[in-house]
Structures are given as structure tokens and as C-alpha cells.
MOPAC internal coordinates of N, CA, C and O (Angstrom, degrees):
PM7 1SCF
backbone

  N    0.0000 0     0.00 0     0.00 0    0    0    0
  C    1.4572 1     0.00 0     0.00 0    1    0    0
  C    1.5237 1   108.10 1     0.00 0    2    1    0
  O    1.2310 1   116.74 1   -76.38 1    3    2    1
  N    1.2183 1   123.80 1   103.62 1    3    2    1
  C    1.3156 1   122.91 1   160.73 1    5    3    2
  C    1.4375 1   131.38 1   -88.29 1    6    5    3
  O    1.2310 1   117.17 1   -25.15 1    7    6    5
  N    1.5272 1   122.99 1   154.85 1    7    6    5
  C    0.9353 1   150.46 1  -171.05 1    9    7    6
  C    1.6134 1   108.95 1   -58.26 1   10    9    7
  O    1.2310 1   107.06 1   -69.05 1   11   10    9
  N    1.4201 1   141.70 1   110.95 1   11   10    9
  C    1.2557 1   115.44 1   173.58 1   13   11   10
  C    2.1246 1   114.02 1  -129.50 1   14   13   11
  O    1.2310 1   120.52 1   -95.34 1   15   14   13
  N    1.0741 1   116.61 1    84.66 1   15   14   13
  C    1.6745 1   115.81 1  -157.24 1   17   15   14
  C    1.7329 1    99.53 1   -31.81 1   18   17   15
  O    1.2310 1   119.14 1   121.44 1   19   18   17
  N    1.4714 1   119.24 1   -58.56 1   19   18   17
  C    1.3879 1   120.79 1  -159.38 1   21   19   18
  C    1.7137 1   111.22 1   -64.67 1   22   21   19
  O    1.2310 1   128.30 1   166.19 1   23   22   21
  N    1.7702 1   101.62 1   -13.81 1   23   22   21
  C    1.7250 1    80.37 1   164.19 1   25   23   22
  C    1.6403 1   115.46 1  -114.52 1   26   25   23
  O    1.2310 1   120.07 1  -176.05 1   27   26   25
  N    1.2866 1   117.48 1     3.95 1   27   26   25
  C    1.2799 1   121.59 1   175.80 1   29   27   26
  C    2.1237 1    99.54 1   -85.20 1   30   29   27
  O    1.2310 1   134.24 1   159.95 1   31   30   29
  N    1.1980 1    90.07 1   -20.05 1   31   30   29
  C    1.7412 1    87.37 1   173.27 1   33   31   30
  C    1.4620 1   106.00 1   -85.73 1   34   33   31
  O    1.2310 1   117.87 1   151.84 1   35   34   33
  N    1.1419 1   121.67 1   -28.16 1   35   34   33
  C    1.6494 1   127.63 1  -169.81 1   37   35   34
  C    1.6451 1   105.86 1   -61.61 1   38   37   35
  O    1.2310 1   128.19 1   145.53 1   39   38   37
  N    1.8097 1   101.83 1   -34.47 1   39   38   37
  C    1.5104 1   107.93 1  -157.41 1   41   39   38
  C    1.5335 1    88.80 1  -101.90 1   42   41   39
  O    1.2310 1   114.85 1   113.06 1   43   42   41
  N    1.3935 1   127.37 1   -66.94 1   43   42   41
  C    1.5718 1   118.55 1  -171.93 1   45   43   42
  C    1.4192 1    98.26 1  -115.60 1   46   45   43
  O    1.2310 1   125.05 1   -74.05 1   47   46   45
  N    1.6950 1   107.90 1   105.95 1   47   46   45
  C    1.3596 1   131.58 1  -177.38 1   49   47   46
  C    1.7419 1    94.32 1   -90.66 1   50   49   47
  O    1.2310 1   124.94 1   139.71 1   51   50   49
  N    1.4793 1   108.12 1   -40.29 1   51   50   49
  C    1.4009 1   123.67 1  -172.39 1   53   51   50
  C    1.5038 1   125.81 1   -49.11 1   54   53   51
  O    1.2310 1   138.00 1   128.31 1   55   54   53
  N    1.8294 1    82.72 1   -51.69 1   55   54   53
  C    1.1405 1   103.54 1   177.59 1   57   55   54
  C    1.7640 1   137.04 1   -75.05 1   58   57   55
  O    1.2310 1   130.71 1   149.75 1   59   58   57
  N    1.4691 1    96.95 1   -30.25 1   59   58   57
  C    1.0361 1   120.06 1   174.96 1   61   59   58
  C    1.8436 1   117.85 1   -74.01 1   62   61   59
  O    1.2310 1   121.80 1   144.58 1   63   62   61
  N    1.6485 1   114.16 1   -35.42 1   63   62   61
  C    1.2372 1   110.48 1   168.54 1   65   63   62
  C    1.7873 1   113.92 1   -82.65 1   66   65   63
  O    1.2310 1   124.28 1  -178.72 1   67   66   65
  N    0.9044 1   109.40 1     1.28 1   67   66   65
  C    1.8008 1   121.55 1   164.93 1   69   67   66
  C    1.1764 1    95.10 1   -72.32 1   70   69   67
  O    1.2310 1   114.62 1   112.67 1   71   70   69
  N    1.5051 1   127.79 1   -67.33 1   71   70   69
  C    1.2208 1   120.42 1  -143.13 1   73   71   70
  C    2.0812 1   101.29 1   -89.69 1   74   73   71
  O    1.2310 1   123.21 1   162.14 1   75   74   73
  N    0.9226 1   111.46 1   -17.86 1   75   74   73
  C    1.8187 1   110.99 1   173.41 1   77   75   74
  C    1.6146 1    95.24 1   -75.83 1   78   77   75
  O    1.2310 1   113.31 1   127.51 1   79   78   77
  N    0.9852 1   130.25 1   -52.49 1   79   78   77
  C    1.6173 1   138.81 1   177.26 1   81   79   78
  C    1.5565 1   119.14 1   -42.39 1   82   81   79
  O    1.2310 1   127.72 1   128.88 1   83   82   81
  N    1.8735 1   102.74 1   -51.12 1   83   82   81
  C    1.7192 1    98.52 1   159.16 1   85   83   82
  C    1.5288 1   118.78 1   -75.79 1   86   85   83
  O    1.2310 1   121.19 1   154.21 1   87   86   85
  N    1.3415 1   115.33 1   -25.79 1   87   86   85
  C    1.5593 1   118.85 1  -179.25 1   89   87   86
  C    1.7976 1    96.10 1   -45.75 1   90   89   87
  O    1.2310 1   122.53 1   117.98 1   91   90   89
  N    1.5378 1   112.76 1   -62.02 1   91   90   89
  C    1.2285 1   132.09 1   174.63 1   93   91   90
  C    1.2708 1   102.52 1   -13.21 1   94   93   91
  O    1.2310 1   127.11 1    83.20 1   95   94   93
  N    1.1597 1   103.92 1   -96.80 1   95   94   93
  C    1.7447 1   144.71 1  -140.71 1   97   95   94
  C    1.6953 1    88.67 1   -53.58 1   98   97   95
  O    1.2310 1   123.36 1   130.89 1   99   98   97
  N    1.7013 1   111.16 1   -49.11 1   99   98   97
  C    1.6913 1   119.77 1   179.11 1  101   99   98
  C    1.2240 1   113.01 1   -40.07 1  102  101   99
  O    1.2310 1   123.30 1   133.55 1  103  102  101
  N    1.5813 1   111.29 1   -46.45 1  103  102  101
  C    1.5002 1   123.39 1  -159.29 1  105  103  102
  C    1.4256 1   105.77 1   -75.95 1  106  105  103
  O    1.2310 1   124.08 1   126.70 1  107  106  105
  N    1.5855 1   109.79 1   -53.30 1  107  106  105
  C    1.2207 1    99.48 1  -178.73 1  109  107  106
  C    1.6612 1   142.11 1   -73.28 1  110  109  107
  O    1.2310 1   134.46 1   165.88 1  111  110  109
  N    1.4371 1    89.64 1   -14.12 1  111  110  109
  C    1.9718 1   100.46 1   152.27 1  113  111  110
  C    1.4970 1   114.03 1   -87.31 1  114  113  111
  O    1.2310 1   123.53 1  -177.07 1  115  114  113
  N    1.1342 1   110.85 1     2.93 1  115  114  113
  C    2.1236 1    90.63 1   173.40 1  117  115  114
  C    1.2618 1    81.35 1  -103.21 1  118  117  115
  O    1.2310 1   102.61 1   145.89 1  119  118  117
  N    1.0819 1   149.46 1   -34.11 1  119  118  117
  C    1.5609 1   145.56 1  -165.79 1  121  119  118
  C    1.5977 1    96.84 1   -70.20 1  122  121  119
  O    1.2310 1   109.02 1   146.09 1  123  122  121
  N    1.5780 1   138.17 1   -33.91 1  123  122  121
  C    1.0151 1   128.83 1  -158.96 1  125  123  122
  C    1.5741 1    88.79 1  -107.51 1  126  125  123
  O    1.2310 1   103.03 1   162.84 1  127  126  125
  N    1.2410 1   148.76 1   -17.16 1  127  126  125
  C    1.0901 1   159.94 1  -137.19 1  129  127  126
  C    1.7466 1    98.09 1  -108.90 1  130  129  127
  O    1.2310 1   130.75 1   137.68 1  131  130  129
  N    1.5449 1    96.85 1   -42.32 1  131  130  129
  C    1.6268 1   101.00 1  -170.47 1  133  131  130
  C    1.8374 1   102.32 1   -97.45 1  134  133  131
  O    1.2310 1   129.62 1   161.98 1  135  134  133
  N    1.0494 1    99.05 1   -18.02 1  135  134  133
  C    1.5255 1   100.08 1   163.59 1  137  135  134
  C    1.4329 1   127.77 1   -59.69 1  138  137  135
  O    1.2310 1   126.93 1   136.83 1  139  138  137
  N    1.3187 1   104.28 1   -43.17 1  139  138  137
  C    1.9696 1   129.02 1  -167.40 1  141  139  138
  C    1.2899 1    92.79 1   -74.69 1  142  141  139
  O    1.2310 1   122.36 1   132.53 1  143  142  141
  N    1.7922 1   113.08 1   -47.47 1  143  142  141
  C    1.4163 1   109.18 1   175.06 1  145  143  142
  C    1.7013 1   143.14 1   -63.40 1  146  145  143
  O    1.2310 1   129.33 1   148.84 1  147  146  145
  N    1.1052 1    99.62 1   -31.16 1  147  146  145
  C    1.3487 1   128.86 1  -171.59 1  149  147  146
  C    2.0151 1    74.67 1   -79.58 1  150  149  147
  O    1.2310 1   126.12 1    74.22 1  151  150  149
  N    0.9085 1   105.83 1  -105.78 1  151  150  149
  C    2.2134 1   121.29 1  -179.02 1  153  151  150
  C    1.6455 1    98.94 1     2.44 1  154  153  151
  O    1.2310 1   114.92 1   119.22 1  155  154  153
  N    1.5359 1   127.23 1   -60.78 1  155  154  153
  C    1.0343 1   121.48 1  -151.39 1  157  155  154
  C    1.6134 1    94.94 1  -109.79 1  158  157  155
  O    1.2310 1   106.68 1   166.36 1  159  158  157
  N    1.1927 1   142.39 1   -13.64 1  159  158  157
  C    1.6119 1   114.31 1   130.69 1  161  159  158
  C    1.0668 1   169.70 1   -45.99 1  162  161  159
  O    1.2310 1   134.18 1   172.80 1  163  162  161
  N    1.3227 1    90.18 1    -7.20 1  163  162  161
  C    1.4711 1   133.17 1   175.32 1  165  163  162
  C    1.9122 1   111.24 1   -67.09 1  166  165  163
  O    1.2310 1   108.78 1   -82.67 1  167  166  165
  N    1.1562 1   138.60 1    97.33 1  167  166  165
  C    1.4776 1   122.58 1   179.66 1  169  167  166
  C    1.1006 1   105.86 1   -40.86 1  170  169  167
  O    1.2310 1   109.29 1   124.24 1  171  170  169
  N    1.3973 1   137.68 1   -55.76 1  171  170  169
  C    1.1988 1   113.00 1  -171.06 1  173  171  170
  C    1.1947 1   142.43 1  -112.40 1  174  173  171
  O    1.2310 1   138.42 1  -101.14 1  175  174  173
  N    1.5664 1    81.89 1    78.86 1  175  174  173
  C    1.6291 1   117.49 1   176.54 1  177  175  174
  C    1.3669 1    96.92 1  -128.02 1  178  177  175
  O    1.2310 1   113.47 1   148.00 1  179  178  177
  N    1.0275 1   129.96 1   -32.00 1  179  178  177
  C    1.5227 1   132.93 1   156.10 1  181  179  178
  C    1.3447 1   150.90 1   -59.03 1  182  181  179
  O    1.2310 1   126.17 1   -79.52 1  183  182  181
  N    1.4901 1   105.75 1   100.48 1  183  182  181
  C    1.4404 1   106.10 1  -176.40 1  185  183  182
  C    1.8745 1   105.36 1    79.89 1  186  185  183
  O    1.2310 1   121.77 1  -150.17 1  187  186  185
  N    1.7287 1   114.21 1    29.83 1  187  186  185
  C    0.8128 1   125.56 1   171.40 1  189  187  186
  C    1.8340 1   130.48 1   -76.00 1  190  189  187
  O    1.2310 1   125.31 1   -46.78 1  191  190  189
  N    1.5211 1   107.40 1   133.22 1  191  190  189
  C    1.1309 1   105.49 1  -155.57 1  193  191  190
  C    1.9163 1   115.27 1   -51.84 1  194  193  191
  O    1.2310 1   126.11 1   -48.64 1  195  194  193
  N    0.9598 1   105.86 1   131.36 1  195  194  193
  C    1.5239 1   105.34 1  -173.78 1  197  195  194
  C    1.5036 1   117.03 1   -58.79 1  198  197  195
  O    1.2310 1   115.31 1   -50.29 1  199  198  197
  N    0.9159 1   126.50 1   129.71 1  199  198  197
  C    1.8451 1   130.79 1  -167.90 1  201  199  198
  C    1.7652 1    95.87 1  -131.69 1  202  201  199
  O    1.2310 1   129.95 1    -3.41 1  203  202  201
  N    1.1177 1    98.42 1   176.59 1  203  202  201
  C    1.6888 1   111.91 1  -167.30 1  205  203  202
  C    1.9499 1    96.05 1   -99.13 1  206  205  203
  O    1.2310 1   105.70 1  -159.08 1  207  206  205
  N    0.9904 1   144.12 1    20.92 1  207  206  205
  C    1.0918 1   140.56 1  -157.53 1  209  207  206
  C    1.8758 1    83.04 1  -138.16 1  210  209  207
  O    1.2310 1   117.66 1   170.93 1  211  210  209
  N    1.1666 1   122.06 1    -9.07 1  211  210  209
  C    1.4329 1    96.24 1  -164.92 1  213  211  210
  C    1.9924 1    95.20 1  -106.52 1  214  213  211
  O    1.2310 1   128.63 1   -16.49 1  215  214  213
  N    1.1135 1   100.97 1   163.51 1  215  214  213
  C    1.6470 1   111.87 1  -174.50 1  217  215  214
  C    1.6205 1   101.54 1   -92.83 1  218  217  215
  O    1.2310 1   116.41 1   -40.99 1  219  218  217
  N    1.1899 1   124.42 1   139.01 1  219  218  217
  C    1.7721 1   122.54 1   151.51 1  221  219  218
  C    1.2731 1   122.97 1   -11.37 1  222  221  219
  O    1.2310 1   121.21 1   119.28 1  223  222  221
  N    1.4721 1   115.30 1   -60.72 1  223  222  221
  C    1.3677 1   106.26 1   171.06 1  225  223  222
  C    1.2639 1   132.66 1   -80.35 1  226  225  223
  O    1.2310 1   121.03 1   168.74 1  227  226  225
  N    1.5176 1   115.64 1   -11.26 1  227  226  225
  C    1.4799 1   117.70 1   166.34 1  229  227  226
  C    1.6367 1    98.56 1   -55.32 1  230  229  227
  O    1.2310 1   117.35 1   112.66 1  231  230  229
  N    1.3478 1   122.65 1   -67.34 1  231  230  229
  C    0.9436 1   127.73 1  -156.65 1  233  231  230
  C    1.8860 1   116.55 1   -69.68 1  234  233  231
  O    1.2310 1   120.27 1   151.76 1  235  234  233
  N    1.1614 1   117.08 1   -28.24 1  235  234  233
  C    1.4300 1   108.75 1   138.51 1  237  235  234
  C    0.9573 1   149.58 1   -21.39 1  238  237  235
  O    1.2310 1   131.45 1   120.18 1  239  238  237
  N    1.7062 1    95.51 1   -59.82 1  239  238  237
  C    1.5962 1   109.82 1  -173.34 1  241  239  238
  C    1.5856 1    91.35 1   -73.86 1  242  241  239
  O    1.2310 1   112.76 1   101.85 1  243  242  241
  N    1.4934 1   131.28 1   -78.15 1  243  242  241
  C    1.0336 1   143.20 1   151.45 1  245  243  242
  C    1.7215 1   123.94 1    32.19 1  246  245  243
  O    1.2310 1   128.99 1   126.42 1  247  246  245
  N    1.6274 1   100.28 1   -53.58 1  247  246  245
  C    1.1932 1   119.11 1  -171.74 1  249  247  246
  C    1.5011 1   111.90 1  -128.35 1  250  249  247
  O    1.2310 1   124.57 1  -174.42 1  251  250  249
  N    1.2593 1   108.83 1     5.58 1  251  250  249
  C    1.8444 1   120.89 1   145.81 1  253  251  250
  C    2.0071 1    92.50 1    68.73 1  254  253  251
  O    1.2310 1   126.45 1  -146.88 1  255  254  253
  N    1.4802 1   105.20 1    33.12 1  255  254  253
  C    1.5496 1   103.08 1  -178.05 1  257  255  254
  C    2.1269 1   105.53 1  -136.89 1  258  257  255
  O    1.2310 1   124.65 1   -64.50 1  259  258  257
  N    1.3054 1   108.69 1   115.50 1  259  258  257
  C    1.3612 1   117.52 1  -171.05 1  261  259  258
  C    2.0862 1   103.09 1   -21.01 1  262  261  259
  O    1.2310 1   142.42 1   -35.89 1  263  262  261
  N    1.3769 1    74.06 1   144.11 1  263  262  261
  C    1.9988 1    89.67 1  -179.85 1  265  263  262
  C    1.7719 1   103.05 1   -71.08 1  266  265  263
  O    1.2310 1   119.29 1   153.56 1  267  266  265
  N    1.5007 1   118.96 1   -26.44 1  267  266  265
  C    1.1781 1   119.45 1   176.92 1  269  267  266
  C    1.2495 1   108.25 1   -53.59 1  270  269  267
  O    1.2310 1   112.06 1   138.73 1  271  270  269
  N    1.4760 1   132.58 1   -41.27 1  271  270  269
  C    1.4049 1   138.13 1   158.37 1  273  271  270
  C    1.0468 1   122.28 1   -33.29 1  274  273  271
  O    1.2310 1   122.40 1   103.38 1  275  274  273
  N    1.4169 1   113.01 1   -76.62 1  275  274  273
  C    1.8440 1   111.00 1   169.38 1  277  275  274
  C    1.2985 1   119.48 1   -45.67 1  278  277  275
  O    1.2310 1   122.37 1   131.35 1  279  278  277
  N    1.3152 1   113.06 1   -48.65 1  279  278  277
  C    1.2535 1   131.91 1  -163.08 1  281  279  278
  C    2.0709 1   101.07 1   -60.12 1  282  281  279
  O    1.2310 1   123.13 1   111.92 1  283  282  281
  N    1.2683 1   111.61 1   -68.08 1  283  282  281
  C    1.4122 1   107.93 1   163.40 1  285  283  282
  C    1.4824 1   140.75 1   -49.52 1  286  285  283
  O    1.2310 1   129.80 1   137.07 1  287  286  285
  N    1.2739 1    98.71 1   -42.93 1  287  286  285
  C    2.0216 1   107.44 1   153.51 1  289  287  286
  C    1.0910 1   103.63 1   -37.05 1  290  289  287
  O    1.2310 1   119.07 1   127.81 1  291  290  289
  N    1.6110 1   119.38 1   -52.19 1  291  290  289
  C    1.8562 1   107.14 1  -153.16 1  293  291  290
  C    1.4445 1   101.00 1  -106.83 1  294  293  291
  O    1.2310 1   113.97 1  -162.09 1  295  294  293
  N    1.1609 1   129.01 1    17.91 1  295  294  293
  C    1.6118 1   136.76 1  -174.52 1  297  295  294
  C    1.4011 1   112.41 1    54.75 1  298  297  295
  O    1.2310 1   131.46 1  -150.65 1  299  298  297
  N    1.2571 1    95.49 1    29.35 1  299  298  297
  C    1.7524 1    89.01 1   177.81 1  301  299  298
  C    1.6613 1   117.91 1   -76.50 1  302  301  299
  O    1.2310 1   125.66 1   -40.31 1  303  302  301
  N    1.2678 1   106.73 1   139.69 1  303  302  301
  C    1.9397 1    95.69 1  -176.87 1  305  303  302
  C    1.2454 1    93.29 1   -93.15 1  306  305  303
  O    1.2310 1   116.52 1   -20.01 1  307  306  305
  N    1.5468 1   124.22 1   159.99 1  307  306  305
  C    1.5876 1   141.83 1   161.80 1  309  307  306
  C    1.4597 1   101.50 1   -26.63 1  310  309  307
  O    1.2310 1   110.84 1   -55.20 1  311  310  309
  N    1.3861 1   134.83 1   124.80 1  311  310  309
  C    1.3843 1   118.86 1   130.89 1  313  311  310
  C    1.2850 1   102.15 1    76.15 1  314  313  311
  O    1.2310 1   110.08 1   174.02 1  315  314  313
  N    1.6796 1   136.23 1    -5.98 1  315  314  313
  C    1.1559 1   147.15 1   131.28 1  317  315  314
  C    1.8234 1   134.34 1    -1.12 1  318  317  315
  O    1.2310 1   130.91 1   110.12 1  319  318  317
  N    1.9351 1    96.56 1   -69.88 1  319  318  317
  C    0.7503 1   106.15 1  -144.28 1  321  319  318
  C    1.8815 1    88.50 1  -144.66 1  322  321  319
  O    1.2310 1   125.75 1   -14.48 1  323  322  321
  N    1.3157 1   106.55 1   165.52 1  323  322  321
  C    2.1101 1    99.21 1  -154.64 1  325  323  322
  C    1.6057 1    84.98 1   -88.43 1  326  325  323
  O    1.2310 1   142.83 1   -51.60 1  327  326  325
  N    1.2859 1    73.27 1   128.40 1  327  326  325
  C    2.0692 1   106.56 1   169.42 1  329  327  326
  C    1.7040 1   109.46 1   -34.16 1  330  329  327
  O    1.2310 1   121.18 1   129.20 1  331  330  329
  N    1.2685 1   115.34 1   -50.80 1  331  330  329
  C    1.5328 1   123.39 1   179.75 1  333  331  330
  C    1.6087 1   107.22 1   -73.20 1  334  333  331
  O    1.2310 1   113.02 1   175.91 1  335  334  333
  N    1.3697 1   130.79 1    -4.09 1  335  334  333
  C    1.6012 1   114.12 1  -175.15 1  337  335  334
  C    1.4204 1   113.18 1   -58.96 1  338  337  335
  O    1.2310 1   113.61 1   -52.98 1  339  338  337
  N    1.5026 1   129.70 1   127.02 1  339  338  337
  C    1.3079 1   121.48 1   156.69 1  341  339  338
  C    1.4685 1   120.06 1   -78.77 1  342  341  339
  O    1.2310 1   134.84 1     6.47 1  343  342  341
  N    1.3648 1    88.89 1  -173.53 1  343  342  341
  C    2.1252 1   113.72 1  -167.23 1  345  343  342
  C    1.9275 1    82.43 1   -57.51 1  346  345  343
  O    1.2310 1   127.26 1   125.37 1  347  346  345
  N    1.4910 1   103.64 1   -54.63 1  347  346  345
  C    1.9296 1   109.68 1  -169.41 1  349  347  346
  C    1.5454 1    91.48 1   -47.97 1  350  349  347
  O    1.2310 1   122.41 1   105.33 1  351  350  349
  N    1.2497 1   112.99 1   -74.67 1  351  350  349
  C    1.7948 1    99.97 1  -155.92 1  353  351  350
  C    1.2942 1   101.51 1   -68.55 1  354  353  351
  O    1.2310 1    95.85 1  -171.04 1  355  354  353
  N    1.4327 1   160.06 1     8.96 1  355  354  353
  C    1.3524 1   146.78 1   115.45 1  357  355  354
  C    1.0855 1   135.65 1   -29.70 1  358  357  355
  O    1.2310 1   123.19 1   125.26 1  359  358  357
  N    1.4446 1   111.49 1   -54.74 1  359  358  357
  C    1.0859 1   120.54 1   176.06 1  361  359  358
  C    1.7214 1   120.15 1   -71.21 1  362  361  359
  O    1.2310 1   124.15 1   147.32 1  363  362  361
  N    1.3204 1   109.63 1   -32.68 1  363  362  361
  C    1.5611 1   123.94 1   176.42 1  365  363  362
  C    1.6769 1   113.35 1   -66.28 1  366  365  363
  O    1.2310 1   134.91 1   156.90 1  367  366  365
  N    1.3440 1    88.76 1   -23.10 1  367  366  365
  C    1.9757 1    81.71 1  -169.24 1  369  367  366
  C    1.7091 1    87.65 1  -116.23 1  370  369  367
  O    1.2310 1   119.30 1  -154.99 1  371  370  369
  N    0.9136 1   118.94 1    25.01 1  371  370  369
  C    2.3547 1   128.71 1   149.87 1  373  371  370
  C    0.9966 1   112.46 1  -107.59 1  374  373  371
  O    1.2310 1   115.97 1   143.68 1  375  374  373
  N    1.4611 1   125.25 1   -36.32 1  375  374  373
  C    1.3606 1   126.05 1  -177.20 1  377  375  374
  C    1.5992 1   113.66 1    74.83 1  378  377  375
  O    1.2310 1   133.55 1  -148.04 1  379  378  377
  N    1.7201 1    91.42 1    31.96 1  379  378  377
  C    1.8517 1   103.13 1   172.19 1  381  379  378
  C    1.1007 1   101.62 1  -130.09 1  382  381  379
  O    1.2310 1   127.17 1   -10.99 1  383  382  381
  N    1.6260 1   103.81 1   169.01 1  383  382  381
  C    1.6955 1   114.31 1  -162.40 1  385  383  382
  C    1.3234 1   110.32 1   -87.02 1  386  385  383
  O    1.2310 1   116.35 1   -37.55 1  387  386  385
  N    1.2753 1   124.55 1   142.45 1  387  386  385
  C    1.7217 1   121.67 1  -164.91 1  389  387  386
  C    1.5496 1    89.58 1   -73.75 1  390  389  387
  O    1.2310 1    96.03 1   132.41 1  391  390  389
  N    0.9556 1   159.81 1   -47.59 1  391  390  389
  C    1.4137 1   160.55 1  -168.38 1  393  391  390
  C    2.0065 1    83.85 1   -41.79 1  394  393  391
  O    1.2310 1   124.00 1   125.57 1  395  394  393
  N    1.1291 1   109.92 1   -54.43 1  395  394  393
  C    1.6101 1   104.07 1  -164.84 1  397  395  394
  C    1.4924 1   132.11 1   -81.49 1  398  397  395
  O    1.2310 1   132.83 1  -179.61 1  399  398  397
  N    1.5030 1    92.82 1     0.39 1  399  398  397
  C    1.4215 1   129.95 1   174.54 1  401  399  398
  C    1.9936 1   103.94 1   -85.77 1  402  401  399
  O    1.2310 1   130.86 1   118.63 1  403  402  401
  N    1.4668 1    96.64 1   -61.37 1  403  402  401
  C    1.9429 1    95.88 1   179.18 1  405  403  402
  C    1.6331 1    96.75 1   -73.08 1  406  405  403
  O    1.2310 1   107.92 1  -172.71 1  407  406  405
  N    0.9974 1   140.17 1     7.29 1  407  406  405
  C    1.8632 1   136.12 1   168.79 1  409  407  406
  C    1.5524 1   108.28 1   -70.76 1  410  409  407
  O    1.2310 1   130.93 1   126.40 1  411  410  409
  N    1.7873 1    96.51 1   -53.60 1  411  410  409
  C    0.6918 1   104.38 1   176.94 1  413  411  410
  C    1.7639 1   146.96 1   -59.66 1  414  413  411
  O    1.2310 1   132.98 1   140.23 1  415  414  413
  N    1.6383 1    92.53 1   -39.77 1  415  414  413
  C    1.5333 1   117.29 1  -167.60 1  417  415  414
  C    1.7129 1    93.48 1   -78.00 1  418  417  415
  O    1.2310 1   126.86 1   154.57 1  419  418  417
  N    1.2985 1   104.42 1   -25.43 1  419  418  417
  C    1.5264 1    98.25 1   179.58 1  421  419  418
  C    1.2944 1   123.94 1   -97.42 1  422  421  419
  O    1.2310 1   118.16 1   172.14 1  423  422  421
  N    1.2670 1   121.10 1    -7.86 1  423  422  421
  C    1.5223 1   128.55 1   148.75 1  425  423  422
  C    1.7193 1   110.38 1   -58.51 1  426  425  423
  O    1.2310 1   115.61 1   146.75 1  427  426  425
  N    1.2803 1   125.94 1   -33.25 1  427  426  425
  C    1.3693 1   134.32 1  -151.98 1  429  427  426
  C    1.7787 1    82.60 1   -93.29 1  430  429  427
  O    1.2310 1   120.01 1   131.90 1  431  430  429
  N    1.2069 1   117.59 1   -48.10 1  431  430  429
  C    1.7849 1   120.11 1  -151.89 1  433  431  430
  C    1.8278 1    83.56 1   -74.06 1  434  433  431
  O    1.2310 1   117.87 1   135.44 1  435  434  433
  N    1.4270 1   121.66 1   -44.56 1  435  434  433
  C    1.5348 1   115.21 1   170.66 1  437  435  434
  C    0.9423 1   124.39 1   -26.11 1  438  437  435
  O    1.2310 1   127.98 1   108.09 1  439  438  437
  N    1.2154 1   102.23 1   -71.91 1  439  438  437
  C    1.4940 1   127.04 1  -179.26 1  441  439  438
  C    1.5375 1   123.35 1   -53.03 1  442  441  439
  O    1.2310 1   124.55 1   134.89 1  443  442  441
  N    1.2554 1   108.88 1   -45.11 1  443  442  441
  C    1.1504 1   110.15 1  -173.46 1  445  443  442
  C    1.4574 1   104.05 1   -78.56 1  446  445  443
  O    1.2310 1   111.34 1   143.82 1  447  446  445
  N    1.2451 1   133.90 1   -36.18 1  447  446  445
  C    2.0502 1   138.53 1   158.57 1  449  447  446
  C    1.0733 1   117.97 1   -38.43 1  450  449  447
  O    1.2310 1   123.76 1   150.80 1  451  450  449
  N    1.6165 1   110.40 1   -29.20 1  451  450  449
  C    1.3557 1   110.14 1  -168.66 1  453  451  450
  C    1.1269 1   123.04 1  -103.88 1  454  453  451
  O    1.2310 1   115.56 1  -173.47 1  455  454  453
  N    1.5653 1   126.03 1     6.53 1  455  454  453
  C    1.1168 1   164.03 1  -158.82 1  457  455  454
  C    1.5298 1    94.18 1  -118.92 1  458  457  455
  O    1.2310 1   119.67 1   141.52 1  459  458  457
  N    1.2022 1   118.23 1   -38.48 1  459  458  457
  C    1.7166 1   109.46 1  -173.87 1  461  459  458
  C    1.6753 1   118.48 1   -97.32 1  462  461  459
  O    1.2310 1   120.10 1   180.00 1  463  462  461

């Protein structure tokens, strides 16, 4: 019994674009999976100095201390407010200086280390 693609496509066309579609979907999370991994093994990605370009949860992960942390320093509510905002567009829509924003987040990341 041999293998023939053009009549196993003839009979399950259905089936066959299901199954290239999960092949897909696999690839493109181990590809993003081994990316995140490779990025955040890196030391220096760790405990990296806080800049106005980085988001709450960068800086979470960053500093290996729950986002509820950041997230409460800067009054952010859950799911509130867009996942990508940085320290800049925080600081722009308070009308305070991002310098007083990383004072802050790093009093909070203290605190919260020192607590553990």
C-alpha cells in the first residue's frame, strides 16, 4: 500500500488543512517559546537597570518580583490598562517625571525582597 498526497488530499482536504494549521500554530510557539528562553537567560536581562521605555511587566519579570508589585506602586488595576504601556506613557498621562516613577518601583522591588 503506498502513500499517495494528491489522493489522500482529494479525500480529507479537511482534514489535512487541520492538521498543517496545528503543525503551524506548534511551530510558532516553540519558536516564541525558545526565543523568551534564550532572551531571559541571558544575565543581562536581569535585574536590569529600569529605563522609561520598559513596561511593568518587563520589569517584573526583569527583577524576578510578582507584577502585582509593580503593578500596585503605579496604581495600575488588573487588566485595566494596555499590557504594552511604558514607565514614559505613565508618567506622561500623571504629569510626573519618570525618574520619580523608577524611585519609586525600586523602593517597592526593596521592599518586596526584603519581605522574602
Amino acid at each position: 500500500m503506498s502513500f499517495a498526497l494528491p489522493a489522500f488530499w482529494k479525500r480529507h482536504k479537511p482534514l489535512l488543512l487541520a492538521f498543517v494549521l496545528a503543525v503551524a500554530t506548534t511551530g510558532f510557539f516553540a519558536v516564541k517559546l525558545v526565543i523568551a528562553t534564550v532572551y531571559w537567560s541571558d544575565p543581562a536581562h536581569r535585574d536590569q537597570h529600569i529605563e522609561g521605555w520598559m513596561t511593568p511587566g518587563y520589569i517584573a519579570h526583569s527583577w524576578n518580583v510578582p507584577p502585582e508589585v509593580i503593578g500596585t506602586e503605579l496604581g495600575l488595576q488588573p487588566g485595566g490598562t494596555p499590557k504594552r504601556i511604558t514607565l514614559d506613557d505613565i508618567a506622561r498621562e500623571r504629569g510626573v517625571a519618570v525618574d520619580t516613577l523608577i524611585q519609586q518601583i525600586e523602593a517597592a522591588i526593596a521592599a518586596s525582597r526584603g519581605r522574602n
